[in-house]
Each structure stands twice: as structure tokens, then as C-alpha cells.
PLY file of the C-alpha trace (Angstrom):
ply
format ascii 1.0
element vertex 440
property float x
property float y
property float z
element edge 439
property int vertex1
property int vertex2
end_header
116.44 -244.43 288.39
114.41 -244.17 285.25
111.33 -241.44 285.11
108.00 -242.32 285.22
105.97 -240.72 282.16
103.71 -238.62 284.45
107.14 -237.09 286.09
108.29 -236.88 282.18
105.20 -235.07 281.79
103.67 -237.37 279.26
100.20 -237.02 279.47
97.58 -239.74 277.46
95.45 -239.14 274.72
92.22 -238.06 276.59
90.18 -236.69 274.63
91.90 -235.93 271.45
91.87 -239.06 268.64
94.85 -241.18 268.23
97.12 -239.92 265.21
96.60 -242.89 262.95
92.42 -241.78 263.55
92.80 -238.69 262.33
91.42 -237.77 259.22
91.08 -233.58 259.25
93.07 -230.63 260.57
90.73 -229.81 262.95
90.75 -233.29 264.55
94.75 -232.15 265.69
95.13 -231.30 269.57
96.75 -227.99 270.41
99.87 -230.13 271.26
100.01 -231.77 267.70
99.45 -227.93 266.01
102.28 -226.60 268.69
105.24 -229.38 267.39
103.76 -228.68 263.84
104.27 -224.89 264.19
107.47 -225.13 266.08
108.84 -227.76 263.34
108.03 -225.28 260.43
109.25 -222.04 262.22
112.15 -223.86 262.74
113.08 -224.82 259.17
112.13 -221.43 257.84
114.60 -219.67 259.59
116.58 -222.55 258.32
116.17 -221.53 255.05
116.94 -217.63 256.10
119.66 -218.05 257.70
121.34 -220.64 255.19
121.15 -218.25 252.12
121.52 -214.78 253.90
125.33 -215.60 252.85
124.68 -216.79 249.87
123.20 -213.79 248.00
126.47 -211.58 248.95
129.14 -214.12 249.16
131.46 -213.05 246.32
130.81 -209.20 247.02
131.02 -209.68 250.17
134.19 -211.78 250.50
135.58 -209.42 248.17
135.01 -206.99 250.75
136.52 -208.76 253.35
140.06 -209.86 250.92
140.25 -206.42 249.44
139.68 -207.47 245.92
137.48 -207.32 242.90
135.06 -209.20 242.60
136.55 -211.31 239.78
139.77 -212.44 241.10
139.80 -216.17 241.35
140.96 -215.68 244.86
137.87 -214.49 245.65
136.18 -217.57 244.29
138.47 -219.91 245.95
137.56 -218.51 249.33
134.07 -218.27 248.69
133.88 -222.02 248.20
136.17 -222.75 251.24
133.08 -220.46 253.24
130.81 -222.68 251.64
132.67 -225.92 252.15
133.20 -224.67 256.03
129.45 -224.20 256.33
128.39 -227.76 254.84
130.88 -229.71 257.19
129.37 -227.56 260.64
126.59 -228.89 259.14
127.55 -232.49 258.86
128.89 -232.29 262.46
125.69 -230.73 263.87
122.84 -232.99 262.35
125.25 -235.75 264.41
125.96 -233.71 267.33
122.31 -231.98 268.06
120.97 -235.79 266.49
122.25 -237.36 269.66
120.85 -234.80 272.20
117.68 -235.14 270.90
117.76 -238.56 271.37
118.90 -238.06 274.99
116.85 -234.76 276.08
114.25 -234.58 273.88
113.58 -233.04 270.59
112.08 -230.05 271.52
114.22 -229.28 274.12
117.28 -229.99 271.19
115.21 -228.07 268.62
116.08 -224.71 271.17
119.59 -225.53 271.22
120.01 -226.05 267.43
117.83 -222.41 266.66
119.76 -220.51 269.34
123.00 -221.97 268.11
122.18 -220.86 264.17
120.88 -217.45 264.96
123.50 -216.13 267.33
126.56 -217.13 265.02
124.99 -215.82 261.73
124.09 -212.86 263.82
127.94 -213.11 264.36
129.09 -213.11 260.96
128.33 -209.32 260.56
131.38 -208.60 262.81
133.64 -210.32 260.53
136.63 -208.32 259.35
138.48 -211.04 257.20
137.59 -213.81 255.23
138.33 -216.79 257.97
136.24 -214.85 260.47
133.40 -215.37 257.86
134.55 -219.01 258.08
134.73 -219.97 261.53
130.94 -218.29 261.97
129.26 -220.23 258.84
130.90 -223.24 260.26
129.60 -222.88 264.06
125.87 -221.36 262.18
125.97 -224.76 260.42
125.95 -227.02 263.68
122.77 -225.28 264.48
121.05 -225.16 261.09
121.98 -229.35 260.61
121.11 -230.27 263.83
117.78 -228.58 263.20
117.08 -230.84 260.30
116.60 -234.39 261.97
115.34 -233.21 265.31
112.42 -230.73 263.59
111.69 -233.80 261.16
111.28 -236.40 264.24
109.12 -234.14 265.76
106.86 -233.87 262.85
106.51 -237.51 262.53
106.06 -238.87 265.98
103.64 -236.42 266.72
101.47 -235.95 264.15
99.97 -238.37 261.47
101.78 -241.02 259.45
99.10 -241.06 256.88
99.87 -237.83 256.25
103.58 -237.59 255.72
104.28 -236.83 251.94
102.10 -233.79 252.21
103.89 -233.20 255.84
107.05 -233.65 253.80
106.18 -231.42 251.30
105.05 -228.82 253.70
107.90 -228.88 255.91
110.67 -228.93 253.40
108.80 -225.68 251.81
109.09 -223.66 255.07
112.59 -223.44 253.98
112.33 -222.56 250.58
110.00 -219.92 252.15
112.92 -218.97 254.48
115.22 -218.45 251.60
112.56 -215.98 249.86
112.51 -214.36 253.12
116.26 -214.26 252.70
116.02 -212.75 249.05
113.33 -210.71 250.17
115.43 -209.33 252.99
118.34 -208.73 250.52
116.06 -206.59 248.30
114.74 -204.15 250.76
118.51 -203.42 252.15
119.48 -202.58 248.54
116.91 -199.75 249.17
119.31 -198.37 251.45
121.81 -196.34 249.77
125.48 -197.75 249.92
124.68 -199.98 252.63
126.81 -202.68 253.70
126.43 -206.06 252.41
127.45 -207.41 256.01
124.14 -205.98 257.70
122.18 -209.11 256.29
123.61 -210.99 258.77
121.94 -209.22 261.47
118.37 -210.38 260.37
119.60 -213.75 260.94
119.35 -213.01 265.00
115.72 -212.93 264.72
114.91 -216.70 265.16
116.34 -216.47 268.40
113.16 -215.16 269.82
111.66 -218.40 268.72
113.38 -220.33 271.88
111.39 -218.70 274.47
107.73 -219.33 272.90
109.06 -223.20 272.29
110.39 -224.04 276.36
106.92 -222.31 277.10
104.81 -223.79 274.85
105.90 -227.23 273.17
105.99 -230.44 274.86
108.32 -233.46 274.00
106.47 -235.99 271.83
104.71 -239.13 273.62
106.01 -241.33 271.75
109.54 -240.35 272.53
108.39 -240.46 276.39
107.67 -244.03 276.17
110.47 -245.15 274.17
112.75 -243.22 276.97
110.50 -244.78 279.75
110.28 -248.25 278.41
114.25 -248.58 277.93
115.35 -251.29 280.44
119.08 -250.62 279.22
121.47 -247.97 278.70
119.93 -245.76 275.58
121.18 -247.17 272.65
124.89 -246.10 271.06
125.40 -244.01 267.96
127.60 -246.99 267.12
124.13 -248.85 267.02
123.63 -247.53 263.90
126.05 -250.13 262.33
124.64 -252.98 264.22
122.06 -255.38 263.08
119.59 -254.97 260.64
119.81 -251.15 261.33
123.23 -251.23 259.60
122.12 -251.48 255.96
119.87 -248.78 256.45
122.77 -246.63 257.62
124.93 -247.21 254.61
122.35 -247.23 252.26
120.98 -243.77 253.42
124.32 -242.19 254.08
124.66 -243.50 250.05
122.07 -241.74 249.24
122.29 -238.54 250.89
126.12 -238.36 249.93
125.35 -238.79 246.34
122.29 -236.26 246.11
123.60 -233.81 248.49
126.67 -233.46 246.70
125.19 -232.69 243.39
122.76 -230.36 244.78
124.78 -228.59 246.48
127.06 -228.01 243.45
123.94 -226.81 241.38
122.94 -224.26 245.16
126.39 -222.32 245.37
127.81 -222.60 241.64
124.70 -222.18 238.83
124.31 -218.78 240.62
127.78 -217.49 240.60
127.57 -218.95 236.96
124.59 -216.72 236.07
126.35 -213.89 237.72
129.09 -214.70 235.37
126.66 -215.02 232.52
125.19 -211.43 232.90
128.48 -209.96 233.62
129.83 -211.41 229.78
126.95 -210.25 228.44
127.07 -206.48 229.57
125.13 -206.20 232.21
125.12 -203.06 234.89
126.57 -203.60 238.29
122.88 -202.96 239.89
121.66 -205.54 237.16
124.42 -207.90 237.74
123.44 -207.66 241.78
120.06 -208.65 241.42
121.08 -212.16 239.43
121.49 -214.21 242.25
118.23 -212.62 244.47
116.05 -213.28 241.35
117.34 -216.72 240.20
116.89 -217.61 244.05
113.52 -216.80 243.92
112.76 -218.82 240.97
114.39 -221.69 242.04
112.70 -221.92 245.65
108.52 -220.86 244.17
110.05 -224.03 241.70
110.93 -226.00 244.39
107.63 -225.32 246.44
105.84 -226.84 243.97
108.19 -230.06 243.34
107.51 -230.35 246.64
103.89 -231.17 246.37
104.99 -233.39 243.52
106.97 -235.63 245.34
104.28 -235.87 247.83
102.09 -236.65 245.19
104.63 -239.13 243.52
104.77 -240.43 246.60
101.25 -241.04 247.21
100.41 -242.51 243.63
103.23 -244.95 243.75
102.24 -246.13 247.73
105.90 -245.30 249.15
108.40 -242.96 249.17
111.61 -245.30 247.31
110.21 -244.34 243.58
109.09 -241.36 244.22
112.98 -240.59 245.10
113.96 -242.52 242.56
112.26 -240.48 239.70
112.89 -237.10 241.19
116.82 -238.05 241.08
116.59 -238.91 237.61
114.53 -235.81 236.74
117.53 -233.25 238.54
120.06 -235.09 236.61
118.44 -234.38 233.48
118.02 -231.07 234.43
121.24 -230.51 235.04
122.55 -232.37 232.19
120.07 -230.29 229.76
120.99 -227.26 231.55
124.89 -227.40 231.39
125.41 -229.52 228.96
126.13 -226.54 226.05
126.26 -222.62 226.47
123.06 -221.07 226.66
122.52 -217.70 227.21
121.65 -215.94 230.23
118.05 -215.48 229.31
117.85 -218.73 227.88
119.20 -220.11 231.52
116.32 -218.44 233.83
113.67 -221.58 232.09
116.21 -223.90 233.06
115.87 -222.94 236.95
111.70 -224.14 236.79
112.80 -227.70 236.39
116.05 -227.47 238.63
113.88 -225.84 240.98
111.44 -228.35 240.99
113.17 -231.49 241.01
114.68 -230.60 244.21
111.69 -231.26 245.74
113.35 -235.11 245.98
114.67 -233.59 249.50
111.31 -232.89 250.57
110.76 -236.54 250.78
113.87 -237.45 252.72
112.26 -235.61 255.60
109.58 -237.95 256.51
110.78 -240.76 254.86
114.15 -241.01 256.40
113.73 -240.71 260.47
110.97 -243.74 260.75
113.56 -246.18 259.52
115.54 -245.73 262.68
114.42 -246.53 266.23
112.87 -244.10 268.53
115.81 -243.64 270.62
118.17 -243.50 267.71
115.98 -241.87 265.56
117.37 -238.09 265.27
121.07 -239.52 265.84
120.49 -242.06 262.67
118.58 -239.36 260.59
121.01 -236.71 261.61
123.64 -238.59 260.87
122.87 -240.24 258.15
121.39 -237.47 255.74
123.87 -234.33 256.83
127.13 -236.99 256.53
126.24 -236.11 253.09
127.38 -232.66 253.73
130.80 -233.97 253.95
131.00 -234.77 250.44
128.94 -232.20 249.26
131.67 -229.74 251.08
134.58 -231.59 249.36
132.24 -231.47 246.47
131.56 -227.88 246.34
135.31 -227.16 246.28
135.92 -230.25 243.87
134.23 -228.51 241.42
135.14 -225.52 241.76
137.85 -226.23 240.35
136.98 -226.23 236.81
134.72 -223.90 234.78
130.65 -223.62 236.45
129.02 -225.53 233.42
131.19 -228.49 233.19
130.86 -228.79 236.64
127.57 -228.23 236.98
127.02 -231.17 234.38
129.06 -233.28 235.80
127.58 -233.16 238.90
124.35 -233.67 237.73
125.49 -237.62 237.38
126.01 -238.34 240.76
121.99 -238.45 240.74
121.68 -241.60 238.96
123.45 -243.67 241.53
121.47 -241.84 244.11
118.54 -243.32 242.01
119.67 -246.86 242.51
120.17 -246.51 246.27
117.08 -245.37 247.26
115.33 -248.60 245.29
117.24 -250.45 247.74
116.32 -249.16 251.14
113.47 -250.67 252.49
109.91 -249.14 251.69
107.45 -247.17 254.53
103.98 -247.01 253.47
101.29 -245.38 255.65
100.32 -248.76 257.08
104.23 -250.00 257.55
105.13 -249.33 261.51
108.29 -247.71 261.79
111.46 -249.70 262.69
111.32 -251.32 266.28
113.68 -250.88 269.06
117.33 -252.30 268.68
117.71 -255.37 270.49
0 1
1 2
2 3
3 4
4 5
5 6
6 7
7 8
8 9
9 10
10 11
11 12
12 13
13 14
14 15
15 16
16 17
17 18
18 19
19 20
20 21
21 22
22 23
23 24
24 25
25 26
26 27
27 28
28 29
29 30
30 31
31 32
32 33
33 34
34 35
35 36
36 37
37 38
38 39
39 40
40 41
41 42
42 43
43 44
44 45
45 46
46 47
47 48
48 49
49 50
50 51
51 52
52 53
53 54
54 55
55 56
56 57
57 58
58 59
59 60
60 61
61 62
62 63
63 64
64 65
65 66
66 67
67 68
68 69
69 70
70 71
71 72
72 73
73 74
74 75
75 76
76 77
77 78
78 79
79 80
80 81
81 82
82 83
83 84
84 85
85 86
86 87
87 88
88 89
89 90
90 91
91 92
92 93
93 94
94 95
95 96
96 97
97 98
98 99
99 100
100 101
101 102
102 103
103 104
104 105
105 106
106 107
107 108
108 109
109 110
110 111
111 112
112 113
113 114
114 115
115 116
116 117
117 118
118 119
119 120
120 121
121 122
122 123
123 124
124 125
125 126
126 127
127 128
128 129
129 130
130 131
131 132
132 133
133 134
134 135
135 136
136 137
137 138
138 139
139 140
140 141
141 142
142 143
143 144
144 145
145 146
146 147
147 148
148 149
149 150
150 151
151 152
152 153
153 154
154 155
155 156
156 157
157 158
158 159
159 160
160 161
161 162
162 163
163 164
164 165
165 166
166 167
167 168
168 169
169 170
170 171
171 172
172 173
173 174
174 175
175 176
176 177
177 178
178 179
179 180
180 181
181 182
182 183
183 184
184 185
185 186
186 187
187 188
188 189
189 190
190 191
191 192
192 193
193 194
194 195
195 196
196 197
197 198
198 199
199 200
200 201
201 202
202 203
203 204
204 205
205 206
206 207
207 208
208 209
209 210
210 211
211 212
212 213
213 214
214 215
215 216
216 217
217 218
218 219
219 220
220 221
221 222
222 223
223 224
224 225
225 226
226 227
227 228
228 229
229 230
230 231
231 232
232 233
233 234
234 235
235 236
236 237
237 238
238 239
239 240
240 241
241 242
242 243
243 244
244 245
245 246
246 247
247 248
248 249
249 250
250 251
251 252
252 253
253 254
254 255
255 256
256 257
257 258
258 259
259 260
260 261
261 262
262 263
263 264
264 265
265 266
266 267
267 268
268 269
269 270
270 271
271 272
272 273
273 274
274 275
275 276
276 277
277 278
278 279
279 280
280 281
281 282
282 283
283 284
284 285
285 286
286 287
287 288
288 289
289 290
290 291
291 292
292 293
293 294
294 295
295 296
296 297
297 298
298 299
299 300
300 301
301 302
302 303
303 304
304 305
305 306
306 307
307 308
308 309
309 310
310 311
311 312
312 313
313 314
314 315
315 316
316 317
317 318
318 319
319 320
320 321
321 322
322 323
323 324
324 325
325 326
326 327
327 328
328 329
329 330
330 331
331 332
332 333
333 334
334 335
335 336
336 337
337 338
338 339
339 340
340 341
341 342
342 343
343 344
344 345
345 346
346 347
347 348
348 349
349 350
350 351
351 352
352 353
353 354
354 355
355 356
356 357
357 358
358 359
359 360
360 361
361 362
362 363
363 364
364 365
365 366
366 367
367 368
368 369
369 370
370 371
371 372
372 373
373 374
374 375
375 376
376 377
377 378
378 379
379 380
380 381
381 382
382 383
383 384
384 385
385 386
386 387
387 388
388 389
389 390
390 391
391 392
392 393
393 394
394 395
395 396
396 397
397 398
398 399
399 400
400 401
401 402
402 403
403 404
404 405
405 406
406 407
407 408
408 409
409 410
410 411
411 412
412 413
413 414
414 415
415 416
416 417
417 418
418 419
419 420
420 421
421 422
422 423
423 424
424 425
425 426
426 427
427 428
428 429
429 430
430 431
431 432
432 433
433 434
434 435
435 436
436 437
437 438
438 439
């Protein structure tokens, strides 16, 4: 027996205006302000908990293998971490996709927080390198699950005129979760021969999230009435390659594969490069420890702002397809300027503005991406779709790892222009375009 919407505690628009109405921030209801809140929160601590690891991985997994630093062992294990971390990832933006289909998204948006702060939280009992492994990979369900279910909640709830600036602001709460990670980093080197493992424990705080969200933040309407209206069985994750909804799949999962890949390449190796860098050049250990924290921060007050670009991008051009379109090309050459001969290490900190900034392409994914898919398959196709790109990025990540950081790091940079061509061939959502329908 299906639920009625008052039992699923859907309650109508009384006196708030509808969504496409509103026109200021203080025309939002508390509800629409809650789900906005609970969706950034949630993709800040994704950010904190994502690069807690990566500011001490190669001390740190030195640590754990009982080497120096600059043994290639060391290296090879870090990217098997980081590999490990990407694929939990994969797995969990399908996994937590489809229960926020089936329960709800805020009710999934608990799951995927608790899940991501109890295992980094994890990670700081970790006495070899596979521990280290096994919790990045089970941290990564949570933290990718996160991703579609916080970015459906966003969009059914609040306005679709508004989302490239929602984009924008939403995909900055994590680059404002990985300052808080580099931030976080820098105060415990105040402590005096501290452990590098003790930056895991900070990643326990978002737990404390989960109790204010089952208190305070109701499942969107429009998810109600999509459940309520369903005269079938919900539809299949194989739905996805059905119908006109399978083009969309392929394309996106193209797409994501592509970018993902490449950036992902650029966020674990152009730092261990500049670590690299500053080590050949002389450096002090203390100097040489704060390469990665600094270059971080660079990157993400960068990205912040190619944030707002894309949103603006997107605006100017009336869609989000070109707007993804140029900011691929832009990273590629970025990448390709930036590896493509030996600069020097001071010469490399200007190259981390533009990096930074065209990054901001993944801003965009976040509204653009869970609209295409129906209601009910919404967080499973968006899920699914953008962290399958994890997959390769993970192969990716150790792919190039083989070889030396700056050819890789170039040659990475290509996969962007394919990415390019993709997105011109999904189909287009402008603020007046309805989001896809129910599949038949």
C-alpha cells in the first residue's frame, strides 16, 4: 500500500511562494534554507574529510611502511590509497544514489555523513599501509554518496532559476572544506612532534551533523509526489539504459570519466610534484612540509572563484553545455602550459591560479547533471553517472603514476578536450527547460 503525502509528511506550499516565484533570499521558507544549509554542511565536510589524507599521505605512509619518504615504494602505495579511495567513491555515489531514491534524500544524506566521518575518524588507528586502505575506501562510499543526494536536494527544493549560482555555491563549500582541512593541518604542526595520524580525528566531527538533520530537515516535496504518484514498482537502476534516458547515461558517464580522470591526476600528483620540486631545489624539511598545505590553499581560493565563473559562463551563454565546454578546454590548457616544460618551483605556484580556477567546470556538474534524470532515478542516475568516473580516475591516478609527475600531468591534461565534445552533446537545461519526466 502506497503512502499518502500527508502520512509522508508532505505538507503544501501555504504560505510560502512557489520556487519558480521566487526572486530574493528572503522569499525562501525555513524548509528551503534547512535543505540549503544541510546540502552545504554536507559538502564541506566533504571537502575536509577528502583532503585530511591528502596533505600527509607520503609522510604519513612512510610512517606506516617504515621508509623514507622518497622510496618509490612509498609512492606506489600512496597512489594505491588514493586509487582505493576514488573506487569507494565510485561504489558509494551508486550505492547511497539508490537509497536516496528509495528513502529519501535527507534521510540518505545521514547515512552518507555518518558513513564518511566514522571511517576517516578510523584511519587514525591504522598501523600499516592497507589499514589506511581499507578505511579511505569505506570513507569514500560516504563522501560519493554524499555528492548526488546533497545536489538533488539542492535542486528540487530550492529555485531552478537560480542554479549556476547554487552550483557555484555548493561546489565551494567543499573547496572551503579542504581549507578547513589545510587549516587544520597547520595548527597541528604547532604541536611539537605530533603525529601526522591525529588529522584523522578531526574528520569525526561531521558526525554531529546527523542529529540536527533527522531533527530538522524534511524530504523534498517534490520527491514526495514523485514517490506518491508512482503507480508501479520504483523504477530500476537498469532504467538508466532504457529509453531516451540511455543517451544521457553514456554521455554523462563520458563526460565525468574523461574530466574526472584528468583532474584527479592534476589533485594527488601536481602536489607531490611540487613537493618534489622544493625538495631538488634545497628546501628545509619544515619548508618542504608546508608545500602541499600552501599549494592547496591556492588552488581551492582559485577554484572558489572559477566557481562563480562557470556560473556566470553559464548564465551569459543561457545553459550549462558551453559553459562546460569552455572550462574543459581552459584546464587542459592549463595543464598543458603548466607541464608542458620544467619550470621552477616558484615559477609553478602562478600556474595553480588558473588550474585552480578552471576546476570550477565541476561546480556546474552539480546542478546541471541530476535534472536530466527522473525524480525517482534522479540521485541513482547522478550518482552513478558522475562518481563512475571515479573508476577511471582511480585506474588513472595509478596509470600515471607510473611515469615522471610532469609528463603525466600533461598528458592528462588531454583527456579534457574529449570531455569538451561530450558535454556539447548532452541535451541543454535552461532555467525555463522542465527537468526530464518520469520513465515510462
Amino acid at each position: 500500500m502506497q503512502d499518502s503525502p500527508s502520512v509522508l509528511g508532505s505538507n503544501p506550499r501555504r504560505a510560502t511562494k512557489a520556487a519558480s516565484e521566487i526572486t530574493r533570499l528572503r522569499e525562501l521558507s525555513p524548509q528551503q534554507w534547512k535543505s540549503g544549509l544541510a546540502a552545504w554542511l554536507g559538502w564541506l565536510f566533504d571537502g575536509l574529510d577528502m583532503h585530511l589524507y591528502t596533505a600527509v599521505a607520503t609522510p604519513f605512509v612512510a610512517e606506516l611502511m617504515l621508509l623514507p619518504e622518497g622510496d618509490p615504494a612509498v609512492k606506489t602505495h600512496s597512489g594505491w590509497i588514493q586509487a582505493a579511495f576514488l573506487i569507494g567513491w565510485a561504489l558509494g555515489g551508486g550505492f547511497f544514489g539508490r537509497i536516496g531514491d528509495r528513502l529519501g534524500r535527507s534521510r540518505a544524506l545521514m547515512l552518507t555523513i555518518f558513513t564518511y566521518a566514522c571511517f576517516t575518524g578510523l584511519s587514525f588507528f591504522a598501523t600499516a599501509w592497507w589499514h589506511l586502505l581499507i578505511c579511505r575506501f569505506l570513507a569514500a562510499l560516504g563522501i560519493g554518496g554524499e555528492w548526488a543526494v546533497g545536489a538533488s536536494l539542492l535542486s528540487e527544493t530550492w529555485p531552478r532559476h537560480w542554479r549556476p549560482w547554487m552550483a557555484a555555491t555548493l561546489q565551494s563549500a567543499v573547496n572551503v572544506g579542504v581549507l578547513s582541512a589545510m587549516a587544520c593541518v597547520a595548527l597541528l604542526d604547532l604541536i611539537p612532534n605530533h603525529s601526522n595520524r591525529i588529522v584523522f580525528l578531526i574528520g569525526v566531527l561531521p558526525a554531529l551533523m546527523v542529529v540536527w538533520i533527522r531533527r530538522a530537515v524534511p524530504e523534498p516535496e517534490e520527491w514526495h509526489k514523485a514517490r506518491f504518484a508512482a503507480t508501479r514498482e520504483v523504477p530500476k537502476p537498469a532504467d538508466l539504459f532504457r529509453g531516451p534516458v540511455r543517451r544521457i547515461t553514456i554521455l554523462t558517464v563520458l563526460v565525468c570519466s574523461l574530466s574526472l580522470t584528468a583532474h584527479w591526476a592534476f589533485m594527488f600528483w601536481a602536489f607531490q610534484h611540487l613537493r618534489s620540486l622544493a625538495t631538488a631545489a634545497g628546501w628545509s624539511p619544515d619548508a618542504v612540509g608546508r608545500v602541499i598545505p600552501l599549494a592547496l590553499i591556492l588552488v581551492m581560493i582559485s577554484a572558489i572563484v572559477g566557481n562563480y565563473l562557470g556560473a556566470a559562463l553559464a548564465k551569459l551563454f543561457g545553459g550549462f553545455r558551453l559553459a562546460i565546454a569552455v572550462l574543459c578546454f581552459a584546464y587542459f590548457l592549463s595543464l598543458f602550459g603548466a607541464y608542458s616544460r620544467a619550470w621552477t618551483i616558484d615559477q609553478m605556484w602562478w600556474w595553480m591560479i588558473p588550474l585552480g580556477a578552471s576546476s570550477g567546470v565541476f561546480g556546474l556538474f552539480t546542478m546541471y547533471m541530476p535534472p536530466l534524470f527522473p525524480v525517482l532515478l534522479r540521485t541513482t542516475g547522478a550518482g552513478f553517472c558522475y562518481n563512475i568516473g571515479r573508476l577511471a580516475a582511480a585506474f588513472g591516478t595509478i596509470f600515471f603514476g607510473l611515469t615522471d609527475y610532469r609528463s603525466a600531468l600533461m598528458y592528462a591534461g588531454f583527456l579534457f578536450i574529449p570531455a569538451a565534445l561530450f558535454a556539447l552533446m548532452l541535451p541543454e537545461a535552461t532555467d525555463e527547460t522542465p527537468d526530464a519526466e518520469p520513465v515510462d
